[in-house]
C-alpha positions as a Python dict, from the first residue, in 0.01 Angstrom:
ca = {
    (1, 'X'): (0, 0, 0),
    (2, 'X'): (-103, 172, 346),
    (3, 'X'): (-19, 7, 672),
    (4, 'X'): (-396, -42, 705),
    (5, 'X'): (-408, -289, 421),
    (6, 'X'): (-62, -458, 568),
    (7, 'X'): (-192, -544, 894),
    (8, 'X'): (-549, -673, 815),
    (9, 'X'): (-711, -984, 904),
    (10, 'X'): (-826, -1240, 670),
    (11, 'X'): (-936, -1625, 664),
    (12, 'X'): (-589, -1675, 532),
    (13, 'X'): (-414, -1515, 787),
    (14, 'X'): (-546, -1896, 998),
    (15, 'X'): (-662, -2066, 694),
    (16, 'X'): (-321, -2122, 519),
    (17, 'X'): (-124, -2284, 786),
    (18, 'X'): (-405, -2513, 920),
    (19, 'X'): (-457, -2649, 553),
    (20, 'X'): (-36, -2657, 575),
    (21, 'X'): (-40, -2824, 892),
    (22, 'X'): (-348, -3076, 836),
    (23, 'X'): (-119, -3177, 510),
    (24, 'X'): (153, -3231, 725),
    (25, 'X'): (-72, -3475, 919),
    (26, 'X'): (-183, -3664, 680),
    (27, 'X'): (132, -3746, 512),
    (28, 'X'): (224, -3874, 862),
    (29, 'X'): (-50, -4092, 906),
    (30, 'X'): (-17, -4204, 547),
    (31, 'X'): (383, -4285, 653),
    (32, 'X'): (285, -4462, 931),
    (33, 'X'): (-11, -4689, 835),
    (34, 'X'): (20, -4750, 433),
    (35, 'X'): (358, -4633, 311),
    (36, 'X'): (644, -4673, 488),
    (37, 'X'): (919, -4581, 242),
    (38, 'X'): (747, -4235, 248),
    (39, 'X'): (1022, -4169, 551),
    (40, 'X'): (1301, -4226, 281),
    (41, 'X'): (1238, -3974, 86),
    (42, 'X'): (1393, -3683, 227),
    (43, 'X'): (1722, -3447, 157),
    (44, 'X'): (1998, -3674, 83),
    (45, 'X'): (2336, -3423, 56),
    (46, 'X'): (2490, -3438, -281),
    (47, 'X'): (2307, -3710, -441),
    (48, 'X'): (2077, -3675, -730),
    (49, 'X'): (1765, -3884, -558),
    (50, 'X'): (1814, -3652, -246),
    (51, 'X'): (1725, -3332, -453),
    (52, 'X'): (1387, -3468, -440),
    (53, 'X'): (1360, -3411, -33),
    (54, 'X'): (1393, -3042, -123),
    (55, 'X'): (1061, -3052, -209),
    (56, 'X'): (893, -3325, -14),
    (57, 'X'): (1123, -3295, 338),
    (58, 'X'): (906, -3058, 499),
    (59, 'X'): (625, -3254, 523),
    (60, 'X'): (789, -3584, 622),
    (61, 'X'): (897, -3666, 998),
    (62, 'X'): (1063, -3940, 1184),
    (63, 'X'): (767, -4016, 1443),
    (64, 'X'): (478, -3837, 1650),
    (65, 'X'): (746, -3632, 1907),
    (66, 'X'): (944, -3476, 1584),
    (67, 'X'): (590, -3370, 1420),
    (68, 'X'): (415, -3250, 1716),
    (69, 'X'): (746, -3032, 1838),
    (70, 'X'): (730, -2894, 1463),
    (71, 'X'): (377, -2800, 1466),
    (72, 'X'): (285, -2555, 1699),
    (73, 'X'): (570, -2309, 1578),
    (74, 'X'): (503, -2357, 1203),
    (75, 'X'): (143, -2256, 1251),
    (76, 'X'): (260, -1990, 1483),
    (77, 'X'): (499, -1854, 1261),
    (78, 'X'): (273, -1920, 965),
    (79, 'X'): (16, -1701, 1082),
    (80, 'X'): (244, -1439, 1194),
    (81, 'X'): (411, -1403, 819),
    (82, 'X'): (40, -1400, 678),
    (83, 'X'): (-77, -1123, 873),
    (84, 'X'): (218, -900, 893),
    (85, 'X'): (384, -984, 559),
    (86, 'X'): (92, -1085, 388),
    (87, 'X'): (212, -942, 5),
    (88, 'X'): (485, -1094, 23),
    (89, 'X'): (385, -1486, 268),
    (90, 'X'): (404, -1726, -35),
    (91, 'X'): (715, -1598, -212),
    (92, 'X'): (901, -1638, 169),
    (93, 'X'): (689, -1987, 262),
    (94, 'X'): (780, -2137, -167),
    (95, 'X'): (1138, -2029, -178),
    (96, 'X'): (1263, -2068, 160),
    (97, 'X'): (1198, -2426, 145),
    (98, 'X'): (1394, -2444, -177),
    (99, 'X'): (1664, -2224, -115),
    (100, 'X'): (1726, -2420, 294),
    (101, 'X'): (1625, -2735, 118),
    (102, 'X'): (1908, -2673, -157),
    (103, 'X'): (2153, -2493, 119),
    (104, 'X'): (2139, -2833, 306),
    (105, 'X'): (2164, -3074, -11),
    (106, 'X'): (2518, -2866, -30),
    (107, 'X'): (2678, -2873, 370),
    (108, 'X'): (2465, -3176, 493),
    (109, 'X'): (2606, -3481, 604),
    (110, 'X'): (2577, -3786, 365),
    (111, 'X'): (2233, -3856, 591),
    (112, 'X'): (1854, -3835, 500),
    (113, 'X'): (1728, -3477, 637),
    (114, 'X'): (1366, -3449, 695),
    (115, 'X'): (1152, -3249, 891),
    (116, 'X'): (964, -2896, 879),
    (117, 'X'): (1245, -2739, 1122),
    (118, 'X'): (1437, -2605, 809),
    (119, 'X'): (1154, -2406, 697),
    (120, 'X'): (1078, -2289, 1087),
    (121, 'X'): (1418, -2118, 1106),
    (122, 'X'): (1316, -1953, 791),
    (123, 'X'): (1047, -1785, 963),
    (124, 'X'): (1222, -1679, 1290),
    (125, 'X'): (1476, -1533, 1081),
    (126, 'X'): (1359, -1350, 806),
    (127, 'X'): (1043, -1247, 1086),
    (128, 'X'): (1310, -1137, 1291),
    (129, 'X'): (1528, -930, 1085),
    (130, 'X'): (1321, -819, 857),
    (131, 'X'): (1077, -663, 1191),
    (132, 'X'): (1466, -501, 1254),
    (133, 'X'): (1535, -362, 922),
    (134, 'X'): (1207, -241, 875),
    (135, 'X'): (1164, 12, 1155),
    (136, 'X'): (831, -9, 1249),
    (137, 'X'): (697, -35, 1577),
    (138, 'X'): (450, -314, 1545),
    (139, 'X'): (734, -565, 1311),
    (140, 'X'): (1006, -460, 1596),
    (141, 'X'): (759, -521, 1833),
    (142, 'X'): (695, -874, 1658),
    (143, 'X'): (1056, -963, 1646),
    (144, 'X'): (1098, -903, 2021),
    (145, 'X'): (855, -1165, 2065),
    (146, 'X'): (957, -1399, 1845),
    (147, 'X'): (1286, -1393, 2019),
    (148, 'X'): (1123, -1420, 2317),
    (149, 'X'): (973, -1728, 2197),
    (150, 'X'): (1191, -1916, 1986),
    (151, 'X'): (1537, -1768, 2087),
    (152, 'X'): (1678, -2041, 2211),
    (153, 'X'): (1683, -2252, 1865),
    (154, 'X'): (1971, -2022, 1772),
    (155, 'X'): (2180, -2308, 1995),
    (156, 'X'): (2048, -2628, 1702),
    (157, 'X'): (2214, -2426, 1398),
    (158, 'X'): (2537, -2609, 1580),
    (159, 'X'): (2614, -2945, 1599),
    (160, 'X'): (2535, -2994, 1965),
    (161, 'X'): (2301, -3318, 1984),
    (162, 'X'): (2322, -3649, 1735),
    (163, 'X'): (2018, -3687, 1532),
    (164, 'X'): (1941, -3371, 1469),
    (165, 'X'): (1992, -3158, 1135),
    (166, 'X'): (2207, -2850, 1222),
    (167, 'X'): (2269, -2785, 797),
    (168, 'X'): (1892, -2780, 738),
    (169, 'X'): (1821, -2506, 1049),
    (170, 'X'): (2163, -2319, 952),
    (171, 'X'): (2040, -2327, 575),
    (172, 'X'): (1666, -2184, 732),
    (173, 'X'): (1874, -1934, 945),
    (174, 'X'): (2072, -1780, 641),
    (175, 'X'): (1762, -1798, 396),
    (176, 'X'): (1578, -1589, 628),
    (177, 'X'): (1810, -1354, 700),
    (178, 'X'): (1850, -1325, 298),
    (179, 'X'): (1496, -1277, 226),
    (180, 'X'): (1510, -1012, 525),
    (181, 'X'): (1728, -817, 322),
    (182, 'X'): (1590, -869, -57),
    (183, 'X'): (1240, -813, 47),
    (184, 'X'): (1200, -434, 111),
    (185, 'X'): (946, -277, -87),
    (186, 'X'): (620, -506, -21),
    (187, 'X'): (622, -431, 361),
    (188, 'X'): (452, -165, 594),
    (189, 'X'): (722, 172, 594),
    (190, 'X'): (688, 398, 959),
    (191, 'X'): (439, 647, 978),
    (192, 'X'): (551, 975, 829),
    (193, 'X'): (419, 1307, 964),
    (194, 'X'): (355, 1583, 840),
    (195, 'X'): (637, 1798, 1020),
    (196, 'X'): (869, 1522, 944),
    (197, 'X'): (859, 1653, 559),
    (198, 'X'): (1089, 1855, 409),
    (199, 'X'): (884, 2122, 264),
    (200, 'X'): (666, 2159, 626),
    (201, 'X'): (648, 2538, 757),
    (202, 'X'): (594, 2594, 1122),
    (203, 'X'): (377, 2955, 1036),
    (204, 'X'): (122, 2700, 813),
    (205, 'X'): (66, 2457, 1088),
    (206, 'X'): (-288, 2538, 1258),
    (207, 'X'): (-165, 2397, 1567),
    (208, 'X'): (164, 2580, 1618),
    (209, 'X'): (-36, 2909, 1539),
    (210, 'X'): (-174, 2880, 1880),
    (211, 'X'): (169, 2955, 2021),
    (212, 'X'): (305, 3310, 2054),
    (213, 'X'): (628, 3414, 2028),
    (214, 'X'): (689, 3342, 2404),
    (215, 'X'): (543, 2961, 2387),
    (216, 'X'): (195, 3131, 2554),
    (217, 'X'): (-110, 2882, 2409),
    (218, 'X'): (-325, 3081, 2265),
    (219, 'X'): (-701, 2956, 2282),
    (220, 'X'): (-941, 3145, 2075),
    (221, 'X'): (-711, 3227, 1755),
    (222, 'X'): (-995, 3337, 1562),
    (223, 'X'): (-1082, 3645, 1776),
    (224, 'X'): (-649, 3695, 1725),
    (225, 'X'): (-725, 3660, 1408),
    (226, 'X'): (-995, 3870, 1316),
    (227, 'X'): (-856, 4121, 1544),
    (228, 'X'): (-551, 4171, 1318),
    (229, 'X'): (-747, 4140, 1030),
    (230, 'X'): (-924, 4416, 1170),
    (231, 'X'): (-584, 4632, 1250),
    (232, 'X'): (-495, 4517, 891),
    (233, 'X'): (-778, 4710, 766),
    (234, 'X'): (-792, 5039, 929),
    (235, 'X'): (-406, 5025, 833),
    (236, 'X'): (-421, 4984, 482),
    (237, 'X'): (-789, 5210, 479),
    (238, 'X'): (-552, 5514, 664),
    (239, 'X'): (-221, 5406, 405),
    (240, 'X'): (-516, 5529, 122),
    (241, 'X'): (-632, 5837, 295),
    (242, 'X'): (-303, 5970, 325),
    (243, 'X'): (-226, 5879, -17),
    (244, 'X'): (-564, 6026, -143),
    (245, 'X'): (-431, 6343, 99),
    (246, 'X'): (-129, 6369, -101),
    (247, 'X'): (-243, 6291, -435),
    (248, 'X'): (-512, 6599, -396),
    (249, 'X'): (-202, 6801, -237),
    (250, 'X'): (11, 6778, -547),
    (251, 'X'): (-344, 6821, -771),
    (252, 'X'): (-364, 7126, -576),
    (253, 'X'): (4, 7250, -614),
    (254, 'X'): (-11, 7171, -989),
    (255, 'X'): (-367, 7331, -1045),
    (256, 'X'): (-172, 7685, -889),
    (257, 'X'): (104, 7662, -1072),
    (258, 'X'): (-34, 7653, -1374),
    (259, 'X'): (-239, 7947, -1307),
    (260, 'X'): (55, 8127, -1235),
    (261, 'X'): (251, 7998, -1556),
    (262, 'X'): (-82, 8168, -1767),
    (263, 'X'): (-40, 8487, -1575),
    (264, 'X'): (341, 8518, -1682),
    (265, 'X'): (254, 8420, -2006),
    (266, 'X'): (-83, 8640, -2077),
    (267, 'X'): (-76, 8898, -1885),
    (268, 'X'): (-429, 9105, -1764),
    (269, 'X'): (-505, 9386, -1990),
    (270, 'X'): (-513, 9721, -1745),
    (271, 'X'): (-644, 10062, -1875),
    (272, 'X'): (-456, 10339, -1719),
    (273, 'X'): (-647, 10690, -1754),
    (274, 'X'): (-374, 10992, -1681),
    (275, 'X'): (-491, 11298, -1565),
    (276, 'X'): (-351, 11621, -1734),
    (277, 'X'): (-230, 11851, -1482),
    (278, 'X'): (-416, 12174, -1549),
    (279, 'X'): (-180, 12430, -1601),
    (280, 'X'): (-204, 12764, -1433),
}
């Protein structure tokens, strides 16, 4: 999948976490005007009826300040993950609350933990280190921000203030930073160029061809070029007259030395007339 198709903009990218967030909503007006015991029903550590808040926790809070303090960063977040990690948004959004909601069923105090904070620490980390592990510019880029934004929750995965769950954002914090390390092939890879390949060649780039040997830019390469194809040319075309030169040389050579092997071997026939001497 190209980086193109990564970062692309859909109506899920806002969609999905305003339908998550109007749920949220309305199982908090439902709490407060019809069902009370809805409140109850969160993560209660080590108990069998508290595995049930894994599920359910995230969308039940204590009163108006706890939801509306939760919802701006979870659709924040939200649409963050579904625009930048969109292959991979539901598998991070399904089993991070299961895997904080179960990390805080194990190290939470015997209390009922509810609230959507778990699964925000889910997203800050596993946004955050997985923009870090990833190496590209626009996820580093993202994780900057987000720690620009939401750095200072790192201070609630301690137990610094009563009434507030420190297991269920530690749990988020270490699921996220989990899923930042399992989740590696479904996300946008850096840009690789083409001289960044192992079988590039400087002499086969067109631009570097416009470089002499002294670093001189060269401007009109094709006159270069059909200049030495030119000089080519007349080289090889003089390489073939001298070669035609000597090939009719040795033609010659061989043509006169077999004339002169016939002559050895037949030699002319000469009539020689003698003249008597008349005697006296």
């Amino acid at each position: 999948m190209s980086n193109q198709q990564h970062f692309k903009y859909s109506t899920g990218v806002v969609g999905y976490p305003i339908f998550f967030l109007m749920l949220i909503w309305i199982v908090f007006w439902l709490q407060v005007r019809f069902f009370p015991v809805i409140k109850t029903w969160g993560i209660v550590p080590e108990t069998v009826v508290g595995l049930r808040g894994i599920l359910l926790s995230p969308f039940i809070h204590a009163n108006i300040e706890h939801i509306y303090h939760n919802s701006i960063p979870l659709v924040v977040l939200s649409m963050a993950l579904f625009y930048f990690y969109r292959p991979i948004a539901w598998k991070v959004l399904l089993f991070g609350i299961l895997l904080s909601g179960l990390i805080t069923w194990v190290i939470g105090r015997p209390s009922n933990h509810i609230g959507a904070s778990g699964l925000i620490y889910v997203l800050v980390s596993f946004i955050f280190f997985k923009g870090i592990f990833a190496k590209h510019f626009r996820l580093i880029a993202l994780s900057l921000m987000i720690i620009f934004l939401y750095g200072s929750m790192i201070w609630y995965v301690f137990p610094i203030k009563d009434g507030v769950s420190w297991e269920g954002h530690l749990g988020g914090l270490v699921t996220g930073f989990v899923f930042a390390v399992i989740f590696r092939k479904a996300i946008a890879k850096p840009d690789r160029y083409v001289w960044q390949e192992p079988e590039y060649n400087e002499e086969d780039d067109p631009f570097l061809r416009h470089f002499d040997e002294n670093g001189n830019f060269i401007e009109n390469l094709e006159i270069e070029d059909e200049t030495e194809i030119e000089d080519e040319t007349e080289i090889e075309f003089e390489n073939e007259s001298e070669n035609q030169l000597k090939g009719g040389n040795q033609a010659g050579n061989e043509a006169q030395n077999k004339v002169q092997q016939n002559d050895n071997t037949n030699p002319p026939n000469i009539n020689y007339i003698y003249k008597e001497t008349p005697k006296s």
